[in-house]
N, C-alpha and C positions, 0 to 999 in steps of 0.2 A: 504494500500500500504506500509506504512510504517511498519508495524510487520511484514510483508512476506519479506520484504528486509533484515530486521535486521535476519532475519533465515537462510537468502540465503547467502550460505560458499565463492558464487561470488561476492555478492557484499563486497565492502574492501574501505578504505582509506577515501579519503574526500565525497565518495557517503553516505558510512556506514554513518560516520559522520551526515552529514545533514539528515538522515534517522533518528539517534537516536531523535537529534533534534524534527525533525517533528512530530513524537513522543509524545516526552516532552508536545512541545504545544498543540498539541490536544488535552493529559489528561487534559490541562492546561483549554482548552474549555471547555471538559465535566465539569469538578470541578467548571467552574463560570454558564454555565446552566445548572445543573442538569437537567431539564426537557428533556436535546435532551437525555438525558445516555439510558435508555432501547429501541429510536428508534434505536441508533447506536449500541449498542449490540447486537440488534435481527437483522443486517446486516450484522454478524462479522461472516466470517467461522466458524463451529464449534469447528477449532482446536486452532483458537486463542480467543475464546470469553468469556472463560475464565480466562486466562494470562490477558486481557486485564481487566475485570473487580477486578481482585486481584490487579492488579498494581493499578485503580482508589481508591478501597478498599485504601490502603493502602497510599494513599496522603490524604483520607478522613480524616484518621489519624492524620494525621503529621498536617493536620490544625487547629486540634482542639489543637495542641500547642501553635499555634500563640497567642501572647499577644498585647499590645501597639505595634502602628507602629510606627518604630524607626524615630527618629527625628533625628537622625545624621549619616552620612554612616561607614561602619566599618573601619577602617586600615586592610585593606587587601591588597594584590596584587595575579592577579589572573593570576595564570601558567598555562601553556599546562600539558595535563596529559601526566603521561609516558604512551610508549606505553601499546596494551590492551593485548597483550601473553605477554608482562615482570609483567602487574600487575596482568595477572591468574596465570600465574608460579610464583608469592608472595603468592595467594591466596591458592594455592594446596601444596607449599613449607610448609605453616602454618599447614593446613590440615593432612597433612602427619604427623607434630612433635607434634600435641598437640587433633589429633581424631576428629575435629570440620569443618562439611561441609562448605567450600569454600565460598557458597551462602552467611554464615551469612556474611563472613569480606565482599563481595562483598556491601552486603548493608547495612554496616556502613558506609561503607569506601563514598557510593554513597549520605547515606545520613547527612553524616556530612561535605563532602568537595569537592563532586564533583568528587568523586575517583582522590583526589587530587589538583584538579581548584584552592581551595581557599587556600591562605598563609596567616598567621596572626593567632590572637590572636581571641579567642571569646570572648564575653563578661561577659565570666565566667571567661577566661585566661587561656582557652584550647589551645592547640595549637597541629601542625604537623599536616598531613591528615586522622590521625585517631584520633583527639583530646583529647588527656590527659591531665589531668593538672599536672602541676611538680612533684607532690610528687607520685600520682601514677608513672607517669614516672617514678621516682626513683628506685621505686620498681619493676617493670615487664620492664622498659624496657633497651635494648642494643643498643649502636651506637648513632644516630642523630635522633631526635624525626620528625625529617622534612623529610625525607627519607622514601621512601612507601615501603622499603622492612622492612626497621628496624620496620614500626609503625606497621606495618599488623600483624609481629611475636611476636611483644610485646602487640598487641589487642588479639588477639589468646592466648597469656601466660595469661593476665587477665581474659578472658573468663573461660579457664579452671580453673583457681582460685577460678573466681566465681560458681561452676557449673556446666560448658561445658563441655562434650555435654549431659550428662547424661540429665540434664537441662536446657534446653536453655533457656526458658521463664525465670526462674529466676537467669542467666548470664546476658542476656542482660538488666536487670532490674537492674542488679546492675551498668553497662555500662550507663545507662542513667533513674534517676528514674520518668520514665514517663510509665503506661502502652499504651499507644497510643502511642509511641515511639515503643515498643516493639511490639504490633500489627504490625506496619508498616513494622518494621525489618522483620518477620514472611513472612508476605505478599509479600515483595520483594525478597526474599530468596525462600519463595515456587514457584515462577515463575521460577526462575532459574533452580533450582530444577526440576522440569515439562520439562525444556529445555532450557541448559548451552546457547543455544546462545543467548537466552535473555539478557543475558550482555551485550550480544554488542551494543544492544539498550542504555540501563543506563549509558554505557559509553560514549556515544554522551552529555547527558542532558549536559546543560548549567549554567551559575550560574544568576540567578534573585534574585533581593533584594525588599524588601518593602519601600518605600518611603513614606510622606504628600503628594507627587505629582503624585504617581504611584509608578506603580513599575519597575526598571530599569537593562537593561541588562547590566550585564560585562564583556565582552568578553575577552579573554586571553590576558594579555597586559595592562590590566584595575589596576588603583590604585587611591588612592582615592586623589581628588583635595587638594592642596594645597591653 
């Protein structure tokens, strides 16, 4: 229900929203039982059972980064994202000046900050919604690091720096030196790819943290306890 909603050019606003959501947590299901994953994919239309098994693909990923669960919560504050046509007209404005498909900044940008959600510092002391750390800042980028038009077109100028688009693989490797970082990229970028509306999905996801107690949601509005 929820892939077919996220397609349909009807659904908009706070429906889209909780669609992308709904989403989110179901891969969030399949990734903690594995075992339902091929009953629910041999139930999936044929036109999304695919998209759907690249996006799981592609969290499979991103988990095998997971290290220690943090024992202290971040200094974040978590924002509403800009709207989703102001940050594709960033994403195709990039596109346009530096040769490099839309899809990749779409899932940096998704999987480093929420396409925007999380403010703050990583624990590298990255920062802005496409997180650089200062000196590259320095160097690629223009304007306010906090700013999702400035960061998009200054991850786009690094890219090409690195590579892009001639090679992605080893642009985005230099963006984050993790290959399962870069798989994931790949894999969320070829969904979109296959079909721009799958954005609209990723751009619902939420921001979840790992906790000793669980894991916790933080909804826009969320900062961390004093």
């Amino acid at each position: 229900m929820a892939e077919a909603a996220i397609r349909d050019p009807k659904v908009t606003g706070a429906q889209l929203a909780y669609m992308g959501h709904l989403q989110q947590l179901a891969y969030g299901q399949l990734a903690d039982f594995p075992d339902w994953r091929a009953t629910v994919l041999a139930t999936l239309p044929d036109d999304l059972r695919e998209a759907v098994k690249t996006g799981l693909d592609a969290g499979d990923q991103l988990r095998t980064m997971h290290g220690a669960i943090p024992t202290k919560l971040p200094d974040w504050k978590i924002v509403a994202p800009a709207p989703v046509d102001d940050l594709l007209s960033y994403y195709k404005e990039a596109q346009d000046a530096f040769g490099i498909d839309w899809q990749y900044l779409a899932a940096i940008h998704l999987v480093e900050t929420r396409m925007g959600r999380i403010r703050g510092l990583s624990t590298a002391g990255a920062q802005g919604p496409m997180q650089f750390m200062p000196p590259t800042w320095a160097q690629y980028g223009k304007g306010d690091v906090n700013d999702n038009h400035d960061a998009i077109l200054a991850a786009a100028r690094y890219l090409k720096a690195a590579g892009a688009p001639g090679n992605m693989q080893k642009a985005l490797f230099a963006y984050n030196h993790a290959q399962a970082y870069v798989n994931a990229l790949m894999d969320y970028a070829a969904v979109m790819k296959a079909d721009p509306l799958a954005m609209r999905g990723y751009y619902g996801w939420q921001v979840y943290y790992p906790t000793p107690d669980g894991v916790i949601y933080m909804p826009v509005g969320w900062v961390k306890p004093s």
